[in-house]
C-alpha positions in Angstrom: 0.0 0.0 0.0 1.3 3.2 -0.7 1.2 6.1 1.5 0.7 8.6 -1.1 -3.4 8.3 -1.1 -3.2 9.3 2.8 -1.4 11.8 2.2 -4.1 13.4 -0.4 -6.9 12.4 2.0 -5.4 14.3 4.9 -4.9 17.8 2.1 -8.6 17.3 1.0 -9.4 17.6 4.7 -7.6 20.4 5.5 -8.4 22.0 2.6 -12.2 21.7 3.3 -11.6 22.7 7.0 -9.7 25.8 5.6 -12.0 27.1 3.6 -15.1 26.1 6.0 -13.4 28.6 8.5 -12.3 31.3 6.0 -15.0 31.2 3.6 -18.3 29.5 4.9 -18.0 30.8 8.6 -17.4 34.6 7.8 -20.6 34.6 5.0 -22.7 32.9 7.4 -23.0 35.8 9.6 -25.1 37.4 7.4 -27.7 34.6 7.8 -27.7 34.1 11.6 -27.7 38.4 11.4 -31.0 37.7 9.7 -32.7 35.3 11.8 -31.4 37.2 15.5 -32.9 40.3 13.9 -36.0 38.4 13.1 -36.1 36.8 16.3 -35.8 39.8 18.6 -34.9 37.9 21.7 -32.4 37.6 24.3 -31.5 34.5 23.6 -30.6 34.9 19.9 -28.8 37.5 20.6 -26.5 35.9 23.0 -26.1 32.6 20.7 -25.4 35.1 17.5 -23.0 37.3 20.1 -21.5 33.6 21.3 -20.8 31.8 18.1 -19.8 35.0 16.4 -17.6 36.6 19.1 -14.1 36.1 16.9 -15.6 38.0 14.1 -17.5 40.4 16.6 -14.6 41.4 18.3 -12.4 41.8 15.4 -14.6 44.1 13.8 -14.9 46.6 17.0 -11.2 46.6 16.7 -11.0 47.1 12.7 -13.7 50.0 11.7 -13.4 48.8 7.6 -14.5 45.3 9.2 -16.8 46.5 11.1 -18.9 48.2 8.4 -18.5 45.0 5.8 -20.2 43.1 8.6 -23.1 45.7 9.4 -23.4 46.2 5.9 -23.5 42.1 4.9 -25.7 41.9 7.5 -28.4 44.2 6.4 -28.4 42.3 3.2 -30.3 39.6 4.9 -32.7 42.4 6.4 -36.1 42.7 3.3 -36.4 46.5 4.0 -40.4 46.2 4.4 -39.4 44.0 7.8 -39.8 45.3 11.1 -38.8 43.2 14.1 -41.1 42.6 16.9 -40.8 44.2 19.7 -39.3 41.5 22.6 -41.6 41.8 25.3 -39.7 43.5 27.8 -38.6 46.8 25.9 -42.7 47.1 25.7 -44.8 49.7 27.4 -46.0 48.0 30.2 -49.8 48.2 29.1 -49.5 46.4 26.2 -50.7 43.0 25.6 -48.7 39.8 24.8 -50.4 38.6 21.7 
């Protein structure tokens, strides 16, 4: 048996591996943007802020970065949509519907 097959095996994984982080992870954030918007909870915030925080935190350190993202983001946004309002940020006498 010859080694040489392992070899390619192992560079077709970390090929795929490379370009799931450089590629795939970066362009989903304007997905996950899309649903935490559409969400408007606590909780997908903090997952989106979670998962995301390498990307977050290099783009509050790198302003170019930071308005790719905001901009990528808002791609995923229809313009018609308006979020719902999470419950607590309501005035208090409104109803839950």
């Amino acid at each position: 048996m010859s080694v040489e097959p392992k070899k390619q095996t192992r560079r077709l994984w970390i090929g795929w591996v490379l370009f799931a982080v450089f590629v795939l992870y970066p362009l989903s954030i304007g997905p996950a943007y899309s649903l935490m918007y559409r969400a408007a909870s606590r909780r997908a915030f903090q997952t989106y802020c979670a998962f995301y925080a390498p990307l977050i935190s290099a783009s509050l350190h790198c302003r170019p970065l930071n308005q790719v993202i905001d901009w990528y983001g808002r791609l995923w946004i229809r313009s018609d949509y308006t979020a719902p309002v999470p419950f607590a940020l309501r005035e208090s006498g409104e109803s839950d519907d």
